[in-house]
N, CA, C and O atoms as a printed pandas DataFrame, in Angstrom:
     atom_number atom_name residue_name chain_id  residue_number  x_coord  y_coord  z_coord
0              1         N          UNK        A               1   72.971   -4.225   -2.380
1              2        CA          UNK        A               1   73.001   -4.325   -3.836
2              3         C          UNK        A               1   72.309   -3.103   -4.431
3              4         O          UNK        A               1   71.269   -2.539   -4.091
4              5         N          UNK        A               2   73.088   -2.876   -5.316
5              6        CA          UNK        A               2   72.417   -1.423   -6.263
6              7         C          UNK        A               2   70.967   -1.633   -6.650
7              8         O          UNK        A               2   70.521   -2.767   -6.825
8              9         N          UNK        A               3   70.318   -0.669   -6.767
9             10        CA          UNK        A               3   68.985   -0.992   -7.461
10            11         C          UNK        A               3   68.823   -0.867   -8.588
11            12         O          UNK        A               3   68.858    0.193   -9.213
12            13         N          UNK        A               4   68.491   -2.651   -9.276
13            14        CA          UNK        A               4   68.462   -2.910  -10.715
14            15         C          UNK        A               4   69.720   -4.142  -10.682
15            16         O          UNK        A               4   69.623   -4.909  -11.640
16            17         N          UNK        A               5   70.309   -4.297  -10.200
17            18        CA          UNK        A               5   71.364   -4.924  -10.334
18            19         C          UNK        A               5   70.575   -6.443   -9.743
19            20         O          UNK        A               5   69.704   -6.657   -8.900
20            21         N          UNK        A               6   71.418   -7.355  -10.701
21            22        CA          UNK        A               6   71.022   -8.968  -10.433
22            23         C          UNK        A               6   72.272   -9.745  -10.692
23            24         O          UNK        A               6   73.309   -9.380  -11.246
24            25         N          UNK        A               7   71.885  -11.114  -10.071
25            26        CA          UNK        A               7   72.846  -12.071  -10.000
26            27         C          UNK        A               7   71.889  -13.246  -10.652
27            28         O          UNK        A               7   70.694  -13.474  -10.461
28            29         N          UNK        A               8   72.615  -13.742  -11.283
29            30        CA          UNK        A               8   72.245  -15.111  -12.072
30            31         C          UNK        A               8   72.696  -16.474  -11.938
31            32         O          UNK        A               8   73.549  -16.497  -12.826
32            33         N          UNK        A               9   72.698  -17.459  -11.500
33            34        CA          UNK        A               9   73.660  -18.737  -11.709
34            35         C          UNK        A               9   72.965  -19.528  -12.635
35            36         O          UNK        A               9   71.834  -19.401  -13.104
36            37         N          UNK        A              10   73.990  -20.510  -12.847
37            38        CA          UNK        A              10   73.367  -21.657  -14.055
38            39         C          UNK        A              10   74.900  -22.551  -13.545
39            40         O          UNK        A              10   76.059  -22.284  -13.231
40            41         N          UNK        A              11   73.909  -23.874  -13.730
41            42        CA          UNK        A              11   74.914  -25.191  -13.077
42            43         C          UNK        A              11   75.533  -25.336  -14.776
43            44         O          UNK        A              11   74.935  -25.105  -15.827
44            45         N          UNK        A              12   76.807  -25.759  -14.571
45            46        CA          UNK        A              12   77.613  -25.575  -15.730
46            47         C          UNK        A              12   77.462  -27.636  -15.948
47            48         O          UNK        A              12   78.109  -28.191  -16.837
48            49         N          UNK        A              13   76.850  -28.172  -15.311
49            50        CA          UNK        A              13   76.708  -30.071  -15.159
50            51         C          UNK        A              13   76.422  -29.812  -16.491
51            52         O          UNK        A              13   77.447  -30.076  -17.119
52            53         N          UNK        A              14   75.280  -29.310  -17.476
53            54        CA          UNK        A              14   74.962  -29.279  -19.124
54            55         C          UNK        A              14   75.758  -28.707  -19.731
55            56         O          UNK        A              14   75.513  -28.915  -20.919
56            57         N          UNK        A              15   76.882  -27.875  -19.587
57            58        CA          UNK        A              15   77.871  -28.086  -20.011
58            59         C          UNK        A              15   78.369  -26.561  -20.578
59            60         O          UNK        A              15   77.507  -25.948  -21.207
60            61         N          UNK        A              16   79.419  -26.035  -20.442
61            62        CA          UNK        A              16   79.582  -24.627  -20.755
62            63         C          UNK        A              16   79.017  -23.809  -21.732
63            64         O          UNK        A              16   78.786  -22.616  -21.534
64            65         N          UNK        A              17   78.840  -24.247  -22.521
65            66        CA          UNK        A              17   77.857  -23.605  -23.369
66            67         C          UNK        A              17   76.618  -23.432  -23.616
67            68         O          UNK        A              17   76.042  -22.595  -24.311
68            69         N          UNK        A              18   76.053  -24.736  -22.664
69            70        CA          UNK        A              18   74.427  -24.295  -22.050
70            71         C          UNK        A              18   74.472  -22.950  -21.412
71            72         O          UNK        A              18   73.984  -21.836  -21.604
72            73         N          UNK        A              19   75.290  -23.554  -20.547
73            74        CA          UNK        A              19   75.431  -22.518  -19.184
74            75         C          UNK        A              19   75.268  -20.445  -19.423
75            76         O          UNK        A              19   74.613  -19.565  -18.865
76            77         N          UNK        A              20   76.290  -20.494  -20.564
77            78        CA          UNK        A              20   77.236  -19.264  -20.830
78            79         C          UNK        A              20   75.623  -18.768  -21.700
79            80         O          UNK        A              20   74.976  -17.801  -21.299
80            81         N          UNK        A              21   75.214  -19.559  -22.817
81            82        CA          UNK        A              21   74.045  -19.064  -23.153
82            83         C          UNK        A              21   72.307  -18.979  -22.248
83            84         O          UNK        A              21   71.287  -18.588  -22.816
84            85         N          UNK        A              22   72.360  -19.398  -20.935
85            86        CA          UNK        A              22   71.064  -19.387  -20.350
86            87         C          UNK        A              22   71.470  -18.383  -19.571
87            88         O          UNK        A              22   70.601  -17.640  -19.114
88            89         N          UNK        A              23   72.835  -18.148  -19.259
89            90        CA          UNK        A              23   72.897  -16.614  -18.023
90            91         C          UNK        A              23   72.935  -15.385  -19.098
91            92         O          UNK        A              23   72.298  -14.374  -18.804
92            93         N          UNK        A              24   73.742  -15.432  -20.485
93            94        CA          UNK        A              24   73.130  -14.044  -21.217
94            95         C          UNK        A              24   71.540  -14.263  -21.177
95            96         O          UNK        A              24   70.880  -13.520  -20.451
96            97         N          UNK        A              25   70.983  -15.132  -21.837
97            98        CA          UNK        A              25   69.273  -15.019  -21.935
98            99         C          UNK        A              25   68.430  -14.321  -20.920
99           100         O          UNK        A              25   67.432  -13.622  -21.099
100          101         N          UNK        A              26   69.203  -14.746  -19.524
101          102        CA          UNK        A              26   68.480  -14.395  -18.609
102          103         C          UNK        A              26   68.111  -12.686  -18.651
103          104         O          UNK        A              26   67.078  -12.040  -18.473
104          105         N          UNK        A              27   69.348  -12.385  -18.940
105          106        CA          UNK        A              27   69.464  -10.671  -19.230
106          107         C          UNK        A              27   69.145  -10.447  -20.732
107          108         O          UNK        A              27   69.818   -9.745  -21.488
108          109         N          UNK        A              28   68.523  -10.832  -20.914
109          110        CA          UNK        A              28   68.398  -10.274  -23.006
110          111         C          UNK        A              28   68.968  -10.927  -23.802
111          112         O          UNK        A              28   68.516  -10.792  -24.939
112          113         N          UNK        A              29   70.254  -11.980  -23.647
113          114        CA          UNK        A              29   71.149  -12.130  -24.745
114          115         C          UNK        A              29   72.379  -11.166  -24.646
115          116         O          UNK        A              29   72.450  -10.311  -23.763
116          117         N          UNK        A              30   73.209  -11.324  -25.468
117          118        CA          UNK        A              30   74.804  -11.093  -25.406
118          119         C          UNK        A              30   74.505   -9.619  -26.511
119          120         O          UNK        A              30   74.956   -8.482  -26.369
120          121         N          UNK        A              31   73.671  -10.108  -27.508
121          122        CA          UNK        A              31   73.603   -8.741  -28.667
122          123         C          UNK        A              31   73.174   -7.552  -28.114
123          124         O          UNK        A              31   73.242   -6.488  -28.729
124          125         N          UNK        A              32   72.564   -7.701  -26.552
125          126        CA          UNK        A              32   71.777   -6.564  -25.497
126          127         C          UNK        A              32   72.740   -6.007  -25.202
127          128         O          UNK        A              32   72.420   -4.839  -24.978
128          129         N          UNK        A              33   74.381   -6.232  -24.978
129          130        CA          UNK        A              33   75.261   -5.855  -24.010
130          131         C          UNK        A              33   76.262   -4.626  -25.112
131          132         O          UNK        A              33   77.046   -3.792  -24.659
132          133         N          UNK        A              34   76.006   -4.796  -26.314
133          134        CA          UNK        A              34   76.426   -4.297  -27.590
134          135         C          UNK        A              34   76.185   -2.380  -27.601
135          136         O          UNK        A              34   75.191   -1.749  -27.958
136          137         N          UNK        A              35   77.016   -2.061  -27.266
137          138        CA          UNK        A              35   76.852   -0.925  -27.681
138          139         C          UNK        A              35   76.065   -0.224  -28.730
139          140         O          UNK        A              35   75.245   -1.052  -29.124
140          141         N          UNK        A              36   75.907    0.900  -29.380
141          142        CA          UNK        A              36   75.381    1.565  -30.453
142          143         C          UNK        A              36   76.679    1.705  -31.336
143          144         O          UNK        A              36   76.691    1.415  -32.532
144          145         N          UNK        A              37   77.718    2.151  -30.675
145          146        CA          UNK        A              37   79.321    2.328  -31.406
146          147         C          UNK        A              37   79.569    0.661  -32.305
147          148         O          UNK        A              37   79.978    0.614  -33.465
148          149         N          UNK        A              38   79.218   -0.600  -31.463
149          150        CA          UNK        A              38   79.517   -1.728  -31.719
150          151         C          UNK        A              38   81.072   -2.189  -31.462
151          152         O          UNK        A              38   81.760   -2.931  -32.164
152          153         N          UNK        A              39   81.460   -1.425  -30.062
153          154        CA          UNK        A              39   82.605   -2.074  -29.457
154          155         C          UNK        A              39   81.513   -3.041  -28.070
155          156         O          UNK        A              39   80.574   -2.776  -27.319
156          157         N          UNK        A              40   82.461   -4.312  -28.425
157          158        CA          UNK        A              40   82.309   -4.853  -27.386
158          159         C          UNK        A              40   83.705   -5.193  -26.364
159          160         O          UNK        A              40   84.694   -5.757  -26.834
160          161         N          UNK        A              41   83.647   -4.886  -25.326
161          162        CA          UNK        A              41   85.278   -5.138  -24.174
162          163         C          UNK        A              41   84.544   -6.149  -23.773
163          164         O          UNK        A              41   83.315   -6.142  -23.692
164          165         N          UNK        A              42   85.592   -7.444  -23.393
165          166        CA          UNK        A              42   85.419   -8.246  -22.521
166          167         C          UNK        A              42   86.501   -8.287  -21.470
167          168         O          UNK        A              42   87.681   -8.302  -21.819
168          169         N          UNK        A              43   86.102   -8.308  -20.019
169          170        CA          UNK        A              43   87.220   -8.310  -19.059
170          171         C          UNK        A              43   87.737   -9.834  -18.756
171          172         O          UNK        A              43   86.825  -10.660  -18.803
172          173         N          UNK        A              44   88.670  -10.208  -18.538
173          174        CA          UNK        A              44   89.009  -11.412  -18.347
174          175         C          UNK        A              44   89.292  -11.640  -17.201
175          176         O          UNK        A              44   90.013  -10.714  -16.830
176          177         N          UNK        A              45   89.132  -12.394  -16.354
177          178        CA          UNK        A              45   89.650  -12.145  -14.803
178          179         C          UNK        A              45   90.698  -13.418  -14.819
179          180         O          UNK        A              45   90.487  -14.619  -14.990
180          181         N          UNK        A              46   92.093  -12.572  -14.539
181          182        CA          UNK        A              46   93.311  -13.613  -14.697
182          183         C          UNK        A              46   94.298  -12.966  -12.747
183          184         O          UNK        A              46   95.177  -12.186  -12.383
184          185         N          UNK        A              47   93.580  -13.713  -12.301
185          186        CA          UNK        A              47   93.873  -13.082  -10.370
186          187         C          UNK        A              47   95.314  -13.967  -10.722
187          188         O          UNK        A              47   96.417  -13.495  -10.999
188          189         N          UNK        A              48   94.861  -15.606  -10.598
189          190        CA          UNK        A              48   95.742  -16.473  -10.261
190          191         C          UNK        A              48   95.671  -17.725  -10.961
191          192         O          UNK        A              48   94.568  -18.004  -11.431
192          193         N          UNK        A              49   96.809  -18.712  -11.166
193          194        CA          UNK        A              49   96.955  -19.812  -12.025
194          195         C          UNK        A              49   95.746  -20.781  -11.136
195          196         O          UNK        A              49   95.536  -21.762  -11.850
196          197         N          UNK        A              50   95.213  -20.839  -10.349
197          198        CA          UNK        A              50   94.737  -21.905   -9.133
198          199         C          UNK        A              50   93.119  -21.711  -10.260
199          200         O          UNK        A              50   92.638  -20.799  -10.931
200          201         N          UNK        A              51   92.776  -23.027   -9.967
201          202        CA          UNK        A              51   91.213  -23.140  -11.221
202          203         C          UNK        A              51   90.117  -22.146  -10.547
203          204         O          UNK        A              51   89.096  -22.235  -11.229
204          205         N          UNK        A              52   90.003  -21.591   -9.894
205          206        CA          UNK        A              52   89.048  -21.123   -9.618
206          207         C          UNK        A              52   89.200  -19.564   -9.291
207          208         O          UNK        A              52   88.237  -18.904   -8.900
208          209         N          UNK        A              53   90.459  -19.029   -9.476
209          210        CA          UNK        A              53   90.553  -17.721   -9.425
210          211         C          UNK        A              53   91.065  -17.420  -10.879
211          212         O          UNK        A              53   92.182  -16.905  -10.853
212          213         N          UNK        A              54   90.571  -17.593  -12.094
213          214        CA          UNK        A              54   90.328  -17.006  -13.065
214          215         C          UNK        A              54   89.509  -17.715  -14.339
215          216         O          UNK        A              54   89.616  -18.924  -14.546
216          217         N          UNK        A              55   88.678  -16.845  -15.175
217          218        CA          UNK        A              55   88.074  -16.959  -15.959
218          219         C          UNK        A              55   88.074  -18.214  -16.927
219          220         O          UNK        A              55   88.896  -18.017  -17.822
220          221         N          UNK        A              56   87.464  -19.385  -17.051
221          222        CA          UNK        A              56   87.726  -20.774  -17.838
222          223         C          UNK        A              56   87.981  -19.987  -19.520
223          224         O          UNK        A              56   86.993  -19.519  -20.086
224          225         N          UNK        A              57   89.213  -19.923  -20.118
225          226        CA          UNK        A              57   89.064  -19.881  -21.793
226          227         C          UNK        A              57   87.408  -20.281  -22.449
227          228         O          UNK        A              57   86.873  -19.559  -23.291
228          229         N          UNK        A              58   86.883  -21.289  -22.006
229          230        CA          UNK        A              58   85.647  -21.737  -22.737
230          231         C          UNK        A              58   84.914  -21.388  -22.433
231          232         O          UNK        A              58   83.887  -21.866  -22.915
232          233         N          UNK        A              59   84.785  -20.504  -21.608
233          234        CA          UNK        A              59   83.081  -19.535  -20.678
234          235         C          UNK        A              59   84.096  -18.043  -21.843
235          236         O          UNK        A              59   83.486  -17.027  -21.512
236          237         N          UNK        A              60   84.814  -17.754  -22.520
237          238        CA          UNK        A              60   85.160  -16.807  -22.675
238          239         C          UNK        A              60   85.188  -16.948  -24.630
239          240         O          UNK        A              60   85.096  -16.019  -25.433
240          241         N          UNK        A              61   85.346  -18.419  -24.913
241          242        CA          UNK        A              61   85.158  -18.126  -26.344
242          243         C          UNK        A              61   83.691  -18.895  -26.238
243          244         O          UNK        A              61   83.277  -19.325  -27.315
244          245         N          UNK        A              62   83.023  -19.076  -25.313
245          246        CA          UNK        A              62   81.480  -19.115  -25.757
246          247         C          UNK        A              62   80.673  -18.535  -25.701
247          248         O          UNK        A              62   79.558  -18.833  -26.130
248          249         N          UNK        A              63   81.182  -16.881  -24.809
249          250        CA          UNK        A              63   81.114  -15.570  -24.830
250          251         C          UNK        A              63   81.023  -15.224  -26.344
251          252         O          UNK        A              63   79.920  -14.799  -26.689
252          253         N          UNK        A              64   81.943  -15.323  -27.285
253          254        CA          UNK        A              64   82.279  -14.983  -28.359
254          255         C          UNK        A              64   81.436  -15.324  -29.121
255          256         O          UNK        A              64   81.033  -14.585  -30.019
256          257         N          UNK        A              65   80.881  -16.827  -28.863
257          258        CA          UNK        A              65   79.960  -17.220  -29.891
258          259         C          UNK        A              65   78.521  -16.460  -30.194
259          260         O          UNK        A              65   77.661  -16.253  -31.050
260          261         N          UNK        A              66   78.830  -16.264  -29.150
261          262        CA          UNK        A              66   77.182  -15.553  -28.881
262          263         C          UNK        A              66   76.739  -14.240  -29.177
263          264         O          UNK        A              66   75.571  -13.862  -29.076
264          265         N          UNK        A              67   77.867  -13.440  -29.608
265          266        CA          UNK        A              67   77.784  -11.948  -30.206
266          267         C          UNK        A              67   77.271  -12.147  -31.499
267          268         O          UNK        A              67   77.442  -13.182  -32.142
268          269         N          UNK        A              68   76.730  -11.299  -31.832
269          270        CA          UNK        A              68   76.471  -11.142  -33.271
270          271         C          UNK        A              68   77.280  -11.454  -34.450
271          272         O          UNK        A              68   78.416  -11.001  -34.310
272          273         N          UNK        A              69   77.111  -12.050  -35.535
273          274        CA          UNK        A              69   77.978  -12.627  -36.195
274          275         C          UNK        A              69   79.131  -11.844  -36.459
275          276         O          UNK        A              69   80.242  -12.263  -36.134
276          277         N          UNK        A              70   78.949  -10.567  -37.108
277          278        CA          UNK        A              70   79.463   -9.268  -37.359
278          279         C          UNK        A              70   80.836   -9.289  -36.533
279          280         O          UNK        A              70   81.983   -9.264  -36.978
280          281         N          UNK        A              71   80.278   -9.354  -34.844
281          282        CA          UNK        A              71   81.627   -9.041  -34.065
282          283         C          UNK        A              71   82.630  -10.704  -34.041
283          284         O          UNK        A              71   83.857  -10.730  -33.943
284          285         N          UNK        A              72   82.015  -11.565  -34.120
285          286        CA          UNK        A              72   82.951  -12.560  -33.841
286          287         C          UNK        A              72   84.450  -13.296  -34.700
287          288         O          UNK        A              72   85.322  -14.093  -34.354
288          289         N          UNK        A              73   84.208  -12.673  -35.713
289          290        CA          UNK        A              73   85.646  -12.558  -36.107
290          291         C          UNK        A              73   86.476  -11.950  -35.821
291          292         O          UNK        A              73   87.482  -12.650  -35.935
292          293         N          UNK        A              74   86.866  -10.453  -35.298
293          294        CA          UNK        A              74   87.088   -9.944  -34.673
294          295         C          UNK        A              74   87.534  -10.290  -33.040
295          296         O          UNK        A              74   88.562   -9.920  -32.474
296          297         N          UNK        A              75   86.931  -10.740  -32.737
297          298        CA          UNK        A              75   87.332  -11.211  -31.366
298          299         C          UNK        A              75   87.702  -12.713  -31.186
299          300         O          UNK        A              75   88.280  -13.114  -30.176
300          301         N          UNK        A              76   87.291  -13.629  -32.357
301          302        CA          UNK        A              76   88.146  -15.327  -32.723
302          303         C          UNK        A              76   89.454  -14.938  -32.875
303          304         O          UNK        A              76   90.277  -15.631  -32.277
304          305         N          UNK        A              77   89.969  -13.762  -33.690
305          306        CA          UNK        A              77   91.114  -14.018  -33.811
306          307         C          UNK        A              77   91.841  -13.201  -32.451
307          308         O          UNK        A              77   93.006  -13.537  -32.237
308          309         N          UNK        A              78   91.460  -12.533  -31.854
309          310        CA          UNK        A              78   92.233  -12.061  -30.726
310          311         C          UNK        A              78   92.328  -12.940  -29.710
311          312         O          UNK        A              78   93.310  -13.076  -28.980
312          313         N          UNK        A              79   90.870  -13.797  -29.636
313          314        CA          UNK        A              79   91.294  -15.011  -28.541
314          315         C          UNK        A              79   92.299  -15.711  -28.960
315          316         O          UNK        A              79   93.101  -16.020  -28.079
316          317         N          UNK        A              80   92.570  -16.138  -30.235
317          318        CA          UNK        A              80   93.392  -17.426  -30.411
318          319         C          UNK        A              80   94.128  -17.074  -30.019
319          320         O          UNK        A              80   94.721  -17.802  -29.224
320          321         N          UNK        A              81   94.827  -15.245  -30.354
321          322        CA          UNK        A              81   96.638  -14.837  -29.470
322          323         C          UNK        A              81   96.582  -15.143  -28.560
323          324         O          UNK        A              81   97.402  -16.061  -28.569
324          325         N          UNK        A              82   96.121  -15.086  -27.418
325          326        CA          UNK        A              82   96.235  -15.060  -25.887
326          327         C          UNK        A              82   95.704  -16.650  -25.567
327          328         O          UNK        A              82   96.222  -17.033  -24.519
328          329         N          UNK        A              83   95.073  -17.384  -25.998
329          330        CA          UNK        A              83   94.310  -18.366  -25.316
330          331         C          UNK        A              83   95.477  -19.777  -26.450
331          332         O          UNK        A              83   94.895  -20.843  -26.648
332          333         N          UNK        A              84   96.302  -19.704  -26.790
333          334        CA          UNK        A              84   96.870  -20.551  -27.066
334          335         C          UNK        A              84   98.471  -20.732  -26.098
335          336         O          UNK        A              84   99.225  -21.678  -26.324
């Protein structure tokens, strides 16, 4: 492992949005990951239809919630294209 680099888990049993907000905390919060420009990319990992080789929609708009107010309109409406 690189030096500086960490791994985090959090049992998702309290429920995805515990979860999604105690692994940003662990690292600073989601507003830490924010550029100076104020683009934020999110990668989506879409391998395969099978549940466990890609990204849950709700670990991904509770991602969203958690940005700064500023960015989350912006990225509500791009989820709804794709995640409906």
């Amino acid at each position: 492992m690189k030096s500086g680099s960490a791994v985090f888990l959090s049992d998702t049993a309290k429920g995805i949005a515990a979860s999604v907000r105690e692994s940003f905390e662990a690292f600073g919060g989601a507003g830490r990951l924010i550029k100076s420009s104020g683009d934020v990319y999110l990668k989506i990992n879409a391998v395969d239809l099978k549940k466990y080789c890609y990204t849950d929609p709700e670990v991904i708009r509770e991602t969203i919630r958690l940005l700064p107010v500023s960015h989350q309109d912006q990225y509500n409406s791009t989820f709804s294209e794709w995640s409906t």
